[in-house]
C-alpha positions as CSV (number, residue, x, y, z in Angstrom):
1,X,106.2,84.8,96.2
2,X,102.5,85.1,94.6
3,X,101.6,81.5,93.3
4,X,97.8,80.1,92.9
5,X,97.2,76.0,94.6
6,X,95.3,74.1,92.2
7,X,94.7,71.7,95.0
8,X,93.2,74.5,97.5
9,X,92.4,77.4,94.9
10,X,93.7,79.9,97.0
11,X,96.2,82.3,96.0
12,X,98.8,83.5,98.1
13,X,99.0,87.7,96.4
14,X,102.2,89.6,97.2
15,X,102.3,93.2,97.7
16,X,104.4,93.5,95.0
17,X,102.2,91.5,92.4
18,X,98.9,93.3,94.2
19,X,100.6,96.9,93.2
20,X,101.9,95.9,89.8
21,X,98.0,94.5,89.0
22,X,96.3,97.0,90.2
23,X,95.2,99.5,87.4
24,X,92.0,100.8,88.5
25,X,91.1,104.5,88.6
26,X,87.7,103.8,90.6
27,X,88.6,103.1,93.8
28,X,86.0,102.1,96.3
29,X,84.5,104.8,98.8
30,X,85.3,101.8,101.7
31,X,89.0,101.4,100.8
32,X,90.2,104.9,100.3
33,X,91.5,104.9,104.1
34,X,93.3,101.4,104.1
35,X,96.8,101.1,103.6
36,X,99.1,98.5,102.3
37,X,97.7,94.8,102.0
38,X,94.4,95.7,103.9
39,X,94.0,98.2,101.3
40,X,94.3,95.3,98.6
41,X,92.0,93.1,100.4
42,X,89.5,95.9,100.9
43,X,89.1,96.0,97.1
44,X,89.6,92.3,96.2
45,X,86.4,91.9,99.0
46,X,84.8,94.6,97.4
47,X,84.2,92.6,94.3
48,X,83.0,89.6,96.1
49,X,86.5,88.0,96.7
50,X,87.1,85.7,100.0
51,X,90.1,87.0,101.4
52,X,91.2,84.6,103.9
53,X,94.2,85.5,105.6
54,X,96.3,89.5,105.4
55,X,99.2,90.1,107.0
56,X,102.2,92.9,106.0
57,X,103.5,91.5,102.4
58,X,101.1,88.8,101.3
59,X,97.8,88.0,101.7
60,X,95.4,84.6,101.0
61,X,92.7,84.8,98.5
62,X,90.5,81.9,97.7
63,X,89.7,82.5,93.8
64,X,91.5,82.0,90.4
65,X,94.3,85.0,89.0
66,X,91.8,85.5,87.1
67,X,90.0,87.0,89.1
68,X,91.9,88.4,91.4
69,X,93.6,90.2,87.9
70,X,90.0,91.5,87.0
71,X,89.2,93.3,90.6
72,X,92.6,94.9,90.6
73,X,92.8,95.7,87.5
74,X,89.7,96.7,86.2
75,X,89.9,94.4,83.2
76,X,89.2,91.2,81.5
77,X,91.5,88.5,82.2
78,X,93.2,87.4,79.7
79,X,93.3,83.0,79.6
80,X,96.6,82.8,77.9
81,X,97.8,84.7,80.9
82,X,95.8,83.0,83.6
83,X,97.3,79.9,82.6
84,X,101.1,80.9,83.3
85,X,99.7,81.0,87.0
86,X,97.7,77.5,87.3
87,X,100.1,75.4,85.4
């Protein structure tokens, strides 16, 4: 299950959540090749994320849904939205 740590900041991104947020029609050059989560962190590093851990379905981001929703998506975050995740 995706789910931000207000302790640790890190947010643990499910495949499932990654795919449903991505939006973005300009993918980078570097992360054309990846597949499956690596393909996810490839982008989420590509816009100055720290990507901690991937494995197969999940992987570790240190940084806000805010800003993990921004470089997948393409587009502002929204803090109404943001919130539901850091309650």
């Amino acid at each position: 299950m995706s789910g931000y740590n207000n302790r640790t900041g890190i947010f643990e991104l499910t495949w499932t959540k990654a795919n449903y947020w991505f939006r973005r029609a300009d993918v980078p050059a570097e992360c054309r090749e990846q597949k499956d989560m690596e393909f996810f962190a490839c982008v989420l590093r590509h816009h100055g994320l720290n990507v901690l851990h991937v494995d197969g379905a999940f992987l570790k981001v240190k940084a806000t849904p805010g800003q993990i929703w921004e470089a997948l998506s393409g587009k502002p975050s929204d803090p109404e939205h943001e919130a539901y995740y850091t309650k």
